[in-house]
DSSP file (Angstrom, degrees, kcal/mol; ACC not computed):
  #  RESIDUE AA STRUCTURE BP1 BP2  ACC     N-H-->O    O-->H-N    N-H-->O    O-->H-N    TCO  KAPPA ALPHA  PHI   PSI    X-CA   Y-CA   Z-CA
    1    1 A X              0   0    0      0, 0.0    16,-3.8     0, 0.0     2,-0.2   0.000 360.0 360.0 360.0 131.3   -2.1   -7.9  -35.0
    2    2 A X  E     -Ab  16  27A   0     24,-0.8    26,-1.3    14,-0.2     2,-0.4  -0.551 360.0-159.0 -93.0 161.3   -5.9   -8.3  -36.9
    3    3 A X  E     -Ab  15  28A   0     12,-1.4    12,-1.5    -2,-0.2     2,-0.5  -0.820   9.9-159.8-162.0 129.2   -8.7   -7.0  -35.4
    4    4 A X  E     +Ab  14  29A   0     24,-3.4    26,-1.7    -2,-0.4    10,-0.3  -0.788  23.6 176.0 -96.0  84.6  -12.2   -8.1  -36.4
    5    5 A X  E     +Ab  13  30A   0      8,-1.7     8,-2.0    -2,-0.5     2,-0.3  -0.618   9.4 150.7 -85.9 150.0  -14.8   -5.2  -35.2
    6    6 A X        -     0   0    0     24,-1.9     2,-0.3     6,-0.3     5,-0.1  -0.928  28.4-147.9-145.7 164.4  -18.7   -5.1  -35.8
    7    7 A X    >   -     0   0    0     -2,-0.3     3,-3.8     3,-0.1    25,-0.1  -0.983  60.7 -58.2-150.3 142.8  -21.7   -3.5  -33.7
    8    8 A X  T 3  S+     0   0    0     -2,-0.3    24,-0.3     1,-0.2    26,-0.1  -0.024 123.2   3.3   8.4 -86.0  -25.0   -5.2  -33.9
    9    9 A X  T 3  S+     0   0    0      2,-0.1     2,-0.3    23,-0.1    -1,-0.2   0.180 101.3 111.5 -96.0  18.7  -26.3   -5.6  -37.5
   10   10 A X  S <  S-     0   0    0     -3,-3.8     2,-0.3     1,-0.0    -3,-0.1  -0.693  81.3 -97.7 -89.2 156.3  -23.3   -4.1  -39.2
   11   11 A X        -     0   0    0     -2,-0.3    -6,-0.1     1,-0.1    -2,-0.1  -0.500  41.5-108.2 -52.1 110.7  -21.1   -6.3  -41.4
   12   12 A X        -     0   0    0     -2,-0.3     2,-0.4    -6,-0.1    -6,-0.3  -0.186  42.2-162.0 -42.7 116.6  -17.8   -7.5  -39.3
   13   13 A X  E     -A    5   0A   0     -8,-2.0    -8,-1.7    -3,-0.1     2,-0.3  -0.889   7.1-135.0-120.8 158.6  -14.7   -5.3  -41.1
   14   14 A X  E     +A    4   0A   0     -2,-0.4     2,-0.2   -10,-0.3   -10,-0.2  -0.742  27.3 165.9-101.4 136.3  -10.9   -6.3  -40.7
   15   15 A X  E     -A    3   0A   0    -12,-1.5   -12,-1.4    -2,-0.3     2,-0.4  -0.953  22.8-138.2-160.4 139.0   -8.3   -4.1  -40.0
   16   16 A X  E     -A    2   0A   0     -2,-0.2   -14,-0.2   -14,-0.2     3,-0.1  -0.898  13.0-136.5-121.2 167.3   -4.6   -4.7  -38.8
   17   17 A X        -     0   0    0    -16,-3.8    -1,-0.1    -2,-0.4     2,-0.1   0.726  49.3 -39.0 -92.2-117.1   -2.6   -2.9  -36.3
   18   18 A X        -     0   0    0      1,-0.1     2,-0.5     0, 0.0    -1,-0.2  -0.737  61.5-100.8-102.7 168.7    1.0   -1.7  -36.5
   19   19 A X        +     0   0    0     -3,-0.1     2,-0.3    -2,-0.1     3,-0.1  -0.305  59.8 144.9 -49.5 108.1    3.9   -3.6  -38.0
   20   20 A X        -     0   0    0     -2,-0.5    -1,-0.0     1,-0.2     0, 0.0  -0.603  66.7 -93.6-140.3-138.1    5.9   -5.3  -35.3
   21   21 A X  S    S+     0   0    0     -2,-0.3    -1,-0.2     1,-0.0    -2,-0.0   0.803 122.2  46.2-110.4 -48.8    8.0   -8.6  -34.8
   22   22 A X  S >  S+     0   0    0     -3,-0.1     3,-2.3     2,-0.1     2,-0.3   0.232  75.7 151.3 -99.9   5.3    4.5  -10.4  -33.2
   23   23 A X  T 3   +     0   0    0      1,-0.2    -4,-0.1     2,-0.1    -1,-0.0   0.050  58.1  25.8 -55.8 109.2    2.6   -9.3  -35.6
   24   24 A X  T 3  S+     0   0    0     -2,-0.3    -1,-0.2     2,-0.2    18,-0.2   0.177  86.8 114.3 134.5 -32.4   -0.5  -11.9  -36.1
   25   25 A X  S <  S+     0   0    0     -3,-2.3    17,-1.4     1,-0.2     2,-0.3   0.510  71.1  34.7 -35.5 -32.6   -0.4  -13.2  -32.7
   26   26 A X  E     - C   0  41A   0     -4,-0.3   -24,-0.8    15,-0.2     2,-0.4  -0.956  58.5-166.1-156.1 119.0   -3.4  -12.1  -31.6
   27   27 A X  E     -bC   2  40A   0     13,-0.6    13,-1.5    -2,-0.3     2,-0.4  -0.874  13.1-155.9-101.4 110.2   -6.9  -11.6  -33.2
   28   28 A X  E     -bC   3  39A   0    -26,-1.3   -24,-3.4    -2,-0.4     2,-0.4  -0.829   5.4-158.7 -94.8 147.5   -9.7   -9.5  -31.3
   29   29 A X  E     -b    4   0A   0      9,-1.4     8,-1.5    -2,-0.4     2,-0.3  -0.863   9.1-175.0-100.0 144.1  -13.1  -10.3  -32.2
   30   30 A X  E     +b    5   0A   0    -26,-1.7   -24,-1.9    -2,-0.4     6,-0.2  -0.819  21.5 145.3-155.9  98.4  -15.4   -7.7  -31.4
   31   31 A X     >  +     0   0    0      4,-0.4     4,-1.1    -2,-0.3    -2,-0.0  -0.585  37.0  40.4-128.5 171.4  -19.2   -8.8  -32.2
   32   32 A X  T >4 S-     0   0    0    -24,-0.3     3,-1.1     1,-0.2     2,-0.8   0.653 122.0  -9.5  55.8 123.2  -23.1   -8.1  -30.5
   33   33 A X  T 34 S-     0   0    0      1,-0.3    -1,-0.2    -3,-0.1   -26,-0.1   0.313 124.2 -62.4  76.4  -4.3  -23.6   -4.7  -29.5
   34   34 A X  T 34 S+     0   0    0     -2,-0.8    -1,-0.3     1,-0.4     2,-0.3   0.882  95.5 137.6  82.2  25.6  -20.4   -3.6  -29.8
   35   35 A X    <<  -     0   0    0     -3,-1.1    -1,-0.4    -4,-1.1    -4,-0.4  -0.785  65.2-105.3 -91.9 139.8  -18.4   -6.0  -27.0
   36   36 A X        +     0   0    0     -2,-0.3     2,-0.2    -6,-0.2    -6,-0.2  -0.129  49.8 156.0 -27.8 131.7  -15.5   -7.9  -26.6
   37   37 A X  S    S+     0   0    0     -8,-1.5    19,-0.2     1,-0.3    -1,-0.1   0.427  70.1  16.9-139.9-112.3  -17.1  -11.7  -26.9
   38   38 A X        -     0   0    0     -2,-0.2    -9,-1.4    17,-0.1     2,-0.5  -0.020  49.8-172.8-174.4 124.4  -13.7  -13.3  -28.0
   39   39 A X  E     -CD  28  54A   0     15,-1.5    15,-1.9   -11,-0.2     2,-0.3  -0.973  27.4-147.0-128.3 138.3   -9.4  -12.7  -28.1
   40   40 A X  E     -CD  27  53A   0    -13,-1.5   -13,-0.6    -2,-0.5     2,-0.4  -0.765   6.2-149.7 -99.9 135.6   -7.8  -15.4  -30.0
   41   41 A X  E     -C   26   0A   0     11,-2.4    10,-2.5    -2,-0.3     2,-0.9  -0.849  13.9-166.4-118.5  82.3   -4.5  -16.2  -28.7
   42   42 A X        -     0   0    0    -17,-1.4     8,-0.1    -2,-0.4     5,-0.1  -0.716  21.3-152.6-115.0 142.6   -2.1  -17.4  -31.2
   43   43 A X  S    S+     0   0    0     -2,-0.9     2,-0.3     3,-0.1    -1,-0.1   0.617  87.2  16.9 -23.8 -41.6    1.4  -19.2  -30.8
   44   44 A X  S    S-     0   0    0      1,-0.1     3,-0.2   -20,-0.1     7,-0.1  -0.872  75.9-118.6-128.6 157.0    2.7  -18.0  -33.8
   45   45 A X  S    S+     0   0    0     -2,-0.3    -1,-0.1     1,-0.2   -23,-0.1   0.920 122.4  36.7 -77.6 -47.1    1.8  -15.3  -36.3
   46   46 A X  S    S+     0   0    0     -3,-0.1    -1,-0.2    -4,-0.0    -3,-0.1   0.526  79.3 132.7 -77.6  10.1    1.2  -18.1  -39.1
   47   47 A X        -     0   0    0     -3,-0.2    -5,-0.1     1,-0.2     3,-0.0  -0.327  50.0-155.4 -48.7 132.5   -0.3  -20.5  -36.4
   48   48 A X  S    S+     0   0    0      2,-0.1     2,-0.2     0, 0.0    -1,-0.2   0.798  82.2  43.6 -99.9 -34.9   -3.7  -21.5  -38.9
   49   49 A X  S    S-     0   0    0     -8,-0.0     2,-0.3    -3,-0.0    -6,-0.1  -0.566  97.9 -98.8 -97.8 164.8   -5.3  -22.2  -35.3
   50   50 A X        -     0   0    0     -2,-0.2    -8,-0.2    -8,-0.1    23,-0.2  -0.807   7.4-157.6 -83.0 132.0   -5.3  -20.4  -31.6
   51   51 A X  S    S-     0   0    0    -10,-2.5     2,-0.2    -2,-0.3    -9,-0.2   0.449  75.5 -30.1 -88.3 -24.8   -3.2  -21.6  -29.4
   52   52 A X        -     0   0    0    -11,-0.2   -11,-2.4    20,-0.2     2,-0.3  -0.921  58.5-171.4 174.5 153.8   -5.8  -20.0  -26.6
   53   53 A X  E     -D   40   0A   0    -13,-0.3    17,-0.7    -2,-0.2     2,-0.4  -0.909  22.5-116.4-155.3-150.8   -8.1  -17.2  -26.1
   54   54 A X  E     -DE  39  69A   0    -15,-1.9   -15,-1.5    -2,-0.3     2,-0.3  -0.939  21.1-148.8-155.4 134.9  -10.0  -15.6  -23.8
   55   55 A X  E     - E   0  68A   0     13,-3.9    13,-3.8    -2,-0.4     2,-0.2  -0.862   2.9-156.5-146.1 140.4  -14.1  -15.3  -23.7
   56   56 A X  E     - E   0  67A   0     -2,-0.3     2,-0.3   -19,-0.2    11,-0.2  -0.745   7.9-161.8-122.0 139.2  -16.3  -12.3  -22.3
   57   57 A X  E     - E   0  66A   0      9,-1.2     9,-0.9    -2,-0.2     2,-0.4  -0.898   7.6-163.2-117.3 150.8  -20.1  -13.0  -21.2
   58   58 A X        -     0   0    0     -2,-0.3     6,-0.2     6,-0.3     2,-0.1  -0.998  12.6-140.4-132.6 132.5  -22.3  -10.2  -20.9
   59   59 A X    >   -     0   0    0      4,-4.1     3,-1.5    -2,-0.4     6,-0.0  -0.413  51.5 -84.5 -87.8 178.4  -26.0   -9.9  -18.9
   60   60 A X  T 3  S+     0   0    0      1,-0.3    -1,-0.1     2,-0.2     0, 0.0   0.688 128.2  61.2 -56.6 -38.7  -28.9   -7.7  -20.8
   61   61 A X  T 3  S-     0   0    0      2,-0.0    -1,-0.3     0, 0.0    -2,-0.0   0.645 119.1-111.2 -31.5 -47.3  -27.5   -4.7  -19.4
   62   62 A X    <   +     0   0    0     -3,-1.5     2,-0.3     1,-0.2    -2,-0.2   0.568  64.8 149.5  92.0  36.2  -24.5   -5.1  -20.9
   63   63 A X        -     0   0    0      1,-0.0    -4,-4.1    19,-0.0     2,-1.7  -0.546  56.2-104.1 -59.9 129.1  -22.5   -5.8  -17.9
   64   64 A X        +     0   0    0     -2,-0.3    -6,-0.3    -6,-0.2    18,-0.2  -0.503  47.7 169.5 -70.6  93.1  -19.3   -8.2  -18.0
   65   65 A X        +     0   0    0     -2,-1.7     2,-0.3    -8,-0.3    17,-0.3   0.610  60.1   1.0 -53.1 -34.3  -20.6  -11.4  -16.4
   66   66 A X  E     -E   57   0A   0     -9,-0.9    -9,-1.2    15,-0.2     2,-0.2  -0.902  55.3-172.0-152.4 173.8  -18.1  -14.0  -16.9
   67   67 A X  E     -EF  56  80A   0     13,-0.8    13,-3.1    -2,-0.3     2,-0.4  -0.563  20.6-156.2 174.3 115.4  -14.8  -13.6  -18.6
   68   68 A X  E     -EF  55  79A   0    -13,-3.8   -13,-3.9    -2,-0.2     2,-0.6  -0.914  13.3-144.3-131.2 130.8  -13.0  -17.1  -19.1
   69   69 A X  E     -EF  54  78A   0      9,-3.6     8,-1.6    -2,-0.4     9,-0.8  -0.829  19.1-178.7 -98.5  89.3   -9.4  -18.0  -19.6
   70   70 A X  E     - F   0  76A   0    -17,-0.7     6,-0.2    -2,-0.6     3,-0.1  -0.306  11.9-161.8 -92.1 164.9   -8.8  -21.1  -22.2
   71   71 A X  E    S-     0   0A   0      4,-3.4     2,-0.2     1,-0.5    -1,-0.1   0.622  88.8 -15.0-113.8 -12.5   -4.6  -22.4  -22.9
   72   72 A X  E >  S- F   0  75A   0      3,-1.0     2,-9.7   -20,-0.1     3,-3.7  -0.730 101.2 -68.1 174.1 145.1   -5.9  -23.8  -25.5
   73   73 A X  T 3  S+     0   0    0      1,-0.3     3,-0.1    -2,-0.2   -21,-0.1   0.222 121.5  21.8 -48.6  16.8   -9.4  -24.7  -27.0
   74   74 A X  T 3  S+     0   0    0     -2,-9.7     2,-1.0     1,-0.2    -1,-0.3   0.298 105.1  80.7-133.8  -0.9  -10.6  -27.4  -24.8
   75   75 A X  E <   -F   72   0A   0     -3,-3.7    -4,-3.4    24,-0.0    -3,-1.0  -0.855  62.8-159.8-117.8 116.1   -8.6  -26.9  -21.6
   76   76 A X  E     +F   70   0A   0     -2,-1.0    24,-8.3    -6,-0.2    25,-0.5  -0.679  15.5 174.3 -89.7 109.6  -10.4  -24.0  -19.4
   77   77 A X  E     +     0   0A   0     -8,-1.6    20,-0.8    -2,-0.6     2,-0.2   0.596  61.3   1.3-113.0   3.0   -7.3  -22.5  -16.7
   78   78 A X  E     -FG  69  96A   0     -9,-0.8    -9,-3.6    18,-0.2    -1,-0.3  -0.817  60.5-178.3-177.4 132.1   -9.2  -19.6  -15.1
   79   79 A X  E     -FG  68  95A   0     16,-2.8    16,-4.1   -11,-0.2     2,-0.4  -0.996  11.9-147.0-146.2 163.2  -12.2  -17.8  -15.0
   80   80 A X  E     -FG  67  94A   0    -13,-3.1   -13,-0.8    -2,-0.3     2,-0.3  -0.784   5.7-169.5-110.7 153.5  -14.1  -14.9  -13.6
   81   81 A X  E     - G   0  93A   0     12,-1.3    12,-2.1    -2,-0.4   -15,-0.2  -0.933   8.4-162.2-138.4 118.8  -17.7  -14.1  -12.7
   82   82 A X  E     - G   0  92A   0     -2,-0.3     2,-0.2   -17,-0.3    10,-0.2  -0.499   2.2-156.5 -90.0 160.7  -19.2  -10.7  -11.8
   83   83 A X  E     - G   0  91A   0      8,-0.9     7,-1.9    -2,-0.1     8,-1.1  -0.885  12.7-156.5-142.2 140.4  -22.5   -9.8  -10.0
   84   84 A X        -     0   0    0      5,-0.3     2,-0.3    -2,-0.2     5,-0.1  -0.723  18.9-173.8 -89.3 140.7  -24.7   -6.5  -10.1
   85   85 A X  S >  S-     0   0    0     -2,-0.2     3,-2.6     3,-0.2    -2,-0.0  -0.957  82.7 -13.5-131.7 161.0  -26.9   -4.6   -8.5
   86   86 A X  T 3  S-     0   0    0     -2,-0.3    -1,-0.0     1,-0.3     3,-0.0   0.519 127.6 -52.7   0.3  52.3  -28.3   -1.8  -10.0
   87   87 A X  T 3  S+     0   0    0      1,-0.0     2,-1.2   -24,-0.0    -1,-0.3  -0.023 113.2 115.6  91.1 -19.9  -25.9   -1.7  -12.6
   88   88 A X  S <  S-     0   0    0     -3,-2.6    -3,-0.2   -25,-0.0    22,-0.1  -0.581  70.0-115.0-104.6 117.7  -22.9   -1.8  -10.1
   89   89 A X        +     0   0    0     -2,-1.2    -5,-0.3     1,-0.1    22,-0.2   0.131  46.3 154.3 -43.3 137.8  -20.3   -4.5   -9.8
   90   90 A X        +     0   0    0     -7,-1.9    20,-0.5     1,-0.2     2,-0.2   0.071  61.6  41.1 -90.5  -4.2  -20.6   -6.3   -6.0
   91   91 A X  E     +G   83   0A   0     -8,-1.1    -8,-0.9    18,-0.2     2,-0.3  -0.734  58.1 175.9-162.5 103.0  -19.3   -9.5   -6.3
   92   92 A X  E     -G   82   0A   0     16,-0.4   -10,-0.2   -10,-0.2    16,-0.2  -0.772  16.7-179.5 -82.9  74.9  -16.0  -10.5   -8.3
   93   93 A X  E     -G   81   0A   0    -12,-2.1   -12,-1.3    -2,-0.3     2,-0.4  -0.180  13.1-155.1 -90.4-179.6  -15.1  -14.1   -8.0
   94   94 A X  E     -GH  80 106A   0     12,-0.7    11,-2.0   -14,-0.2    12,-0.7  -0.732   1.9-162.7-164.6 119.3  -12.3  -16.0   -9.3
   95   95 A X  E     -GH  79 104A   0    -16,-4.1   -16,-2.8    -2,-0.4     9,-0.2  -0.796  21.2-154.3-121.6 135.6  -12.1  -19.4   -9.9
   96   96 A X  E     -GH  78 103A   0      7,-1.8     7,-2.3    -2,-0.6   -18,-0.2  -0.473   7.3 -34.5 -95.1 149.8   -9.0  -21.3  -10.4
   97   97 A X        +     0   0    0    -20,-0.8     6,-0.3     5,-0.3    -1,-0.2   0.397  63.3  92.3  39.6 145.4   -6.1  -24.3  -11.8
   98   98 A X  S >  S-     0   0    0      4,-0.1     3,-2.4   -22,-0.1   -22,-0.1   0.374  89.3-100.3 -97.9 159.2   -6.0  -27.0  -12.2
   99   99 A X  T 3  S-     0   0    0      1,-0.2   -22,-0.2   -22,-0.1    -3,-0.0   0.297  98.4  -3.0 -39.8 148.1   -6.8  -27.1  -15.4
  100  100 A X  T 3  S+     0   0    0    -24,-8.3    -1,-0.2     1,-0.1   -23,-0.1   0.815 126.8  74.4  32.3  24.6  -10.4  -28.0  -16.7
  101  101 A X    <   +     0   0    0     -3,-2.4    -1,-0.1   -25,-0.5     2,-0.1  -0.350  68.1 168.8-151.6  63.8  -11.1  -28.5  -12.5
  102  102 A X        -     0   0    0     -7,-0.1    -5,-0.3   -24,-0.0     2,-0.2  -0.398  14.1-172.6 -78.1-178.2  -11.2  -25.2  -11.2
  103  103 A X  E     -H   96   0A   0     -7,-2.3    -7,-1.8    -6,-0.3     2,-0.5  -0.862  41.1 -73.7-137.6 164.1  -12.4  -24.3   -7.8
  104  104 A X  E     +H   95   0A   0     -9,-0.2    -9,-0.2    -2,-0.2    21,-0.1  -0.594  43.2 172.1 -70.5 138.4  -13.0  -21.1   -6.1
  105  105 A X  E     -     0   0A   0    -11,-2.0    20,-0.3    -2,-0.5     2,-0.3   0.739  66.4  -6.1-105.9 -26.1   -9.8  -18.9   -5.2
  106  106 A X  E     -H   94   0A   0    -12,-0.7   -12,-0.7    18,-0.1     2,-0.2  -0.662  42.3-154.7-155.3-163.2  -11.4  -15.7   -4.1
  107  107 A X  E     -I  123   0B   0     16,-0.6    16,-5.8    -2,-0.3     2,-0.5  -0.539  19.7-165.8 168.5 109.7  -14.6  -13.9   -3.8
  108  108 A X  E     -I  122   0B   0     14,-0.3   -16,-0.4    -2,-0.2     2,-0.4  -0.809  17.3-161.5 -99.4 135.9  -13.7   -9.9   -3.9
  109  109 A X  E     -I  121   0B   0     12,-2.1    12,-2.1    -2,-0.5   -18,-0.2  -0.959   0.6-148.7-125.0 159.1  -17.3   -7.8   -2.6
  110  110 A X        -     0   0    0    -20,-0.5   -20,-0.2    -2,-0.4     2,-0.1   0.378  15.7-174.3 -85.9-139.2  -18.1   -4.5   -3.1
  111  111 A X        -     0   0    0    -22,-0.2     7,-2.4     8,-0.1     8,-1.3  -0.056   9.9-169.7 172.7 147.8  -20.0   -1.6   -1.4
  112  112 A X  E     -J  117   0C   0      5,-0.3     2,-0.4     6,-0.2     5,-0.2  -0.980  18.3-144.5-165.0 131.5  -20.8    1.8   -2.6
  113  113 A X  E >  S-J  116   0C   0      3,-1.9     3,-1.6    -2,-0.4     2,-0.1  -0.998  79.7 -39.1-118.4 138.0  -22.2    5.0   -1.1
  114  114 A X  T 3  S-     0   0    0     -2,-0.4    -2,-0.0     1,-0.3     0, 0.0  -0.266 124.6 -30.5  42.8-118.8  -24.3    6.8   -3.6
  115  115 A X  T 3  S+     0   0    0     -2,-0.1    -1,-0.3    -3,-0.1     2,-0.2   0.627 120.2  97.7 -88.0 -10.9  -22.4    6.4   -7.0
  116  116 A X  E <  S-J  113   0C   0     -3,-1.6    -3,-1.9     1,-0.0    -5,-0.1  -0.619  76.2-130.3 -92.3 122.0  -18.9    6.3   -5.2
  117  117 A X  E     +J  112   0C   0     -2,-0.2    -5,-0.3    -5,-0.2     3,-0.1  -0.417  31.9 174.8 -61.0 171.6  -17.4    2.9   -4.5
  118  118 A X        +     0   0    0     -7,-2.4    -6,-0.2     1,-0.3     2,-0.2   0.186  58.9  23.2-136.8   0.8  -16.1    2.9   -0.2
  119  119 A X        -     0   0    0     -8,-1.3    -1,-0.3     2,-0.0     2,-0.3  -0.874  52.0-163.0-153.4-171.0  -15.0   -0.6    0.5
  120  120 A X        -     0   0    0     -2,-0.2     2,-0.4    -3,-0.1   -10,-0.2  -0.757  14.2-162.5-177.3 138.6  -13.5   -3.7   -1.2
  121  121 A X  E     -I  109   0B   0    -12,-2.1   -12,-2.1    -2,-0.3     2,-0.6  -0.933   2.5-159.2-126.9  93.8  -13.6   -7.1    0.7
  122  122 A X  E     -I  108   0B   0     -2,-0.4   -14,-0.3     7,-0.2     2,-0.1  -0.739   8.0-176.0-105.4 120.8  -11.3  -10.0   -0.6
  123  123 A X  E     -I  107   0B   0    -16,-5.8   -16,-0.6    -2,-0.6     2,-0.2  -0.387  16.8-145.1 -84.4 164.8  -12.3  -13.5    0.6
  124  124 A X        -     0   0    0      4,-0.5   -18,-0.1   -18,-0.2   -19,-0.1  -0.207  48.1 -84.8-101.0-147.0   -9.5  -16.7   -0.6
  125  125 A X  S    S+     0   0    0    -20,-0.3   -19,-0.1    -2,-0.2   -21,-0.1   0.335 129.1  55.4-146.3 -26.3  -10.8  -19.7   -1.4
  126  126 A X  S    S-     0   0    0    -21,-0.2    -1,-0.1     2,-0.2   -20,-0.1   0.735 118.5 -99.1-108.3 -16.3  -11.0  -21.2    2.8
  127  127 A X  S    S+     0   0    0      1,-0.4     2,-0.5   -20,-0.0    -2,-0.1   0.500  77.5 143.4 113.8   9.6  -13.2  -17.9    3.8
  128  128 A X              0   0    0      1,-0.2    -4,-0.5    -5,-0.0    -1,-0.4  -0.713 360.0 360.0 -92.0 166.5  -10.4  -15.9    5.2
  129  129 A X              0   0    0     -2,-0.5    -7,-0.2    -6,-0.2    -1,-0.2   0.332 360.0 360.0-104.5 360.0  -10.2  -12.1    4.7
């Protein structure tokens, strides 16, 4: 396994992780501020391309906004989308297959007294709970 790390204006360094059988499979990139932006998914360890990956968004805060599931680099099979309010997650949705036509499947909410979460809500995709 490689891993590519940087944080903001330092130089991107390479490093790999232990020996194993799969070793190569999977490449994290790890750019901007010192987030996950990118996991490279590959088929093979000598695969010259990604078979897949998986892509992080982040708002100014540096809250996980989006986080999108490709099978392989043009065909999008899942993604998620968060929303915040004063820094704390409320709204998890999750939008679904078939491939490159998702739809919504769920809508999870949130609710918090003082710092503490207290509730979780999960909607499906037709608005029952």
């Amino acid at each position: 396994m490689y891993f590519l790390a940087g944080c903001k204006d330092k130089r991107i360094e390479t490093f790999q992780g232990p020996p194993g059988p799969n070793e190569g499979d999977t490449s994290v990139y790890n750019v901007g501020h010192c987030r996950l932006t990118k996991i490279l998914n590959f088929t093979k360890s000598d695969s010259p391309e990604p078979g897949g990956y998986v892509e992080f968004t982040y708002d100014e805060a540096g809250n996980l906004t989006r986080q999108s599931y490709y099978y392989d680099p043009e065909l999008l099979s899942t993604y998620k989308t968060y929303t915040y309010i004063n820094g704390r997650k409320v709204t998890e949705k999750v939008y679904a297959s078939p491939v490159n036509a998702v739809t919504l499947a769920n809508t999870t909410s949130y609710a918090y007294e003082g710092d503490l979460p207290t509730k979780e809500d999960i909607t499906n995709d037709v608005g029952i709970p």
